[in-house]
N, C-alpha and C positions, 0 to 999 in steps of 0.2 A: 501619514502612514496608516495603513486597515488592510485588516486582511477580508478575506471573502472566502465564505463554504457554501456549498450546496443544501443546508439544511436549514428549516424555517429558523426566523430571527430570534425567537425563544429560545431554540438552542444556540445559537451564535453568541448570545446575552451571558447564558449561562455561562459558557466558555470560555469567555472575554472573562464573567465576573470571577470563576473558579480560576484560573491559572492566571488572572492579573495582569491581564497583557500591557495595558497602557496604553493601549490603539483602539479603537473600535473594531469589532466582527460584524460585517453586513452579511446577513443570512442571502443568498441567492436559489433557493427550491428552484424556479420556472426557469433558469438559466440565462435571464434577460441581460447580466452584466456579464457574463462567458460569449453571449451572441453580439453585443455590444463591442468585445475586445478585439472579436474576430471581424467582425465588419469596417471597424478601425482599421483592420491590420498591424496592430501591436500584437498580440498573441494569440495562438489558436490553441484553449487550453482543452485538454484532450479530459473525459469525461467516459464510467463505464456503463453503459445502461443495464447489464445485467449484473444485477448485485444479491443473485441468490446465495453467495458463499457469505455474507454478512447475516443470514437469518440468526446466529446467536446475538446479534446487538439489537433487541426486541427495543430498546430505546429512543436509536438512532432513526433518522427519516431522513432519505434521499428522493424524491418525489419522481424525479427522472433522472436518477444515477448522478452517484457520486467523482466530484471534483479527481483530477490529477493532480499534483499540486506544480505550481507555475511561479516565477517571479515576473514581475513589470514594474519599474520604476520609469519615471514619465517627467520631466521636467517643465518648469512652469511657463517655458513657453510653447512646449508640445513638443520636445524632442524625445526621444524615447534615449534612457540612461542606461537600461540595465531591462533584457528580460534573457526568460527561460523558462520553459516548459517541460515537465517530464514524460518522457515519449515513454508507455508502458510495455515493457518486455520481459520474459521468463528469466534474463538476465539482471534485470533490477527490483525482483520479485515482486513484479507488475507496479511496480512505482511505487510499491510500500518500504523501497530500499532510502538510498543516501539524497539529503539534500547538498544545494549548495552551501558552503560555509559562510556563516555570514561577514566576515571581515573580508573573506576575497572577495565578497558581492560586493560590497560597501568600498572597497579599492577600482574593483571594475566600475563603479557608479563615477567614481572621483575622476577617474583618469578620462572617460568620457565628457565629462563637463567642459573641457577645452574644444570638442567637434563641433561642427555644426552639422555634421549627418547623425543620423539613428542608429543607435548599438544594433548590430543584427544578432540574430539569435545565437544564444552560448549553447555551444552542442556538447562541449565537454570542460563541465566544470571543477573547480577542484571541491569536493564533496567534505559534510563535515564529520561523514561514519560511511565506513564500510558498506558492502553489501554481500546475504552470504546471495550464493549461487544457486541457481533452480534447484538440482536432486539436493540440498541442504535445505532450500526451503521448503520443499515439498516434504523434507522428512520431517520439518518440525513440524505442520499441517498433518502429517500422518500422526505423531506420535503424540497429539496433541487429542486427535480422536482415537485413542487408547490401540493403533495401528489397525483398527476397522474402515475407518470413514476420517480423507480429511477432514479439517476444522479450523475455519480461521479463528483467530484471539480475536477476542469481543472484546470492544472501547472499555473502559469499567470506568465506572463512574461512585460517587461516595451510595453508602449501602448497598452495593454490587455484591455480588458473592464472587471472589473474584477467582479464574480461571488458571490454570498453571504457564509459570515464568518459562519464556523459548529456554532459559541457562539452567532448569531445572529438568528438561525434560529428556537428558539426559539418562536420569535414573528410571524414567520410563524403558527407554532403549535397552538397559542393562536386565531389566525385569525382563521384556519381550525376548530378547538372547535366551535366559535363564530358562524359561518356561521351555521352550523351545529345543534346549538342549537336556533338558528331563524326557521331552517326549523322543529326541532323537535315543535315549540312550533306552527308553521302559517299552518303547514300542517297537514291535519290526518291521520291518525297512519299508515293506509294502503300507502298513499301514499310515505310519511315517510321513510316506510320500503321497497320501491321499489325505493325511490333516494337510499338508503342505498346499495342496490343488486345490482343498474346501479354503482355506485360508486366502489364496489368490483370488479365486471367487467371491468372495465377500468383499475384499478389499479394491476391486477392479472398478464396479460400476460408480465409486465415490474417487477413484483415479481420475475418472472420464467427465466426469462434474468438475474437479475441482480445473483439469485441462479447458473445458468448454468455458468455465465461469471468469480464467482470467486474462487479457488482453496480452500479445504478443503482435506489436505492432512493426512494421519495417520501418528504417530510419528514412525520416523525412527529405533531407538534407545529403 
């Protein structure tokens, strides 16, 4: 068992060493074992090339866009056990939502080992957390960039200065309300409704980024 990331093997090392996996992390930057998988025909692991919404993770390095995350389990005489891949959509907040669970992977693996065909690909698995929903993701992304400019959450790493929790950001929501209804009640109406327009304005052209920057793919299958 190893996993595989898009990022040089230095950070794979780290990774592996920091959370203690027990498996090896092979670094894949140039996408050689992704283009390997695909030409197999065991998975076609989907990959985002534009990853300007990740510039707070000044850390991380995707060399040519970062991994989707996928399963493949392969058996040793080359049958294929167990795969799936995450097709990226506004409904699984672009694949940063739910994995499979591992015990239903690890039952899906077992039950396979009796076939002698190839597991075809799990289109709907049983996941092991939720996912919120696009305008719940995009609020946390907004409220995260203080309801100016989304903002993806950056990886944090030890002596990170670390960034605010999605379950915290709530009290942001409650402060934005507040402010909001100070000016609705000290200003009039007219004026009001033109913080309201300067406010849509600021907040639109980082609407349209954070839409262009995430994948919404059609189902394969």
């Amino acid at each position: 068992m190893f996993g595989v990331t898009s990022e040089p093997q230095t950070l794979a090392t780290e990774a592996e060493e920091e959370w203690e996996t027990g498996f090896p992390i092979v670094g894949d930057p140039h996408h050689e074992l992704r283009e390997l998988c695909t030409e197999r025909g065991w998975v076609d692991v989907f990959y985002n090339e534009d990853y300007g919404h990740l510039r707070e993770r000044k850390w991380a390095s995707h060399p040519k866009g970062y991994y989707q995350p996928a399963v493949l389990a392969i058996h040793k005489t080359g049958r294929i056990l167990y795969r799936w891949r995450c097709v990226p959509k506004f409904s699984n907040m672009n694949g940063s939502g739910g994995r499979p669970e591992a015990v239903y992977t690890w039952e899906k693996m077992q039950a396979q080992m009796d076939s002698s065909e190839d597991a075809g690909p799990d289109i709907d698995p049983e996941m092991g957390s939720a996912t919120a929903n696009w305008p719940r993701y995009l609020f946390m992304l907004t409220a995260h960039g203080w309801f100016i400019r989304p903002k993806a959450f950056p990886l944090a790493r030890e002596g990170d200065r670390k960034s605010a929790r999605p379950s915290k950001l709530w009290w942001r929501l409650y402060g934005f309300l507040a402010f909001w209804l100070v000016l609705f009640i000290v200003l009039p109406i007219g004026w009001f409704g033109l913080a309201v327009l300067a406010w849509l304005a600021i907040l639109t052209p980082g609407m349209i980024e954070i839409h262009h920057q995430f994948q919404n793919e059609p189902d394969p299958y």
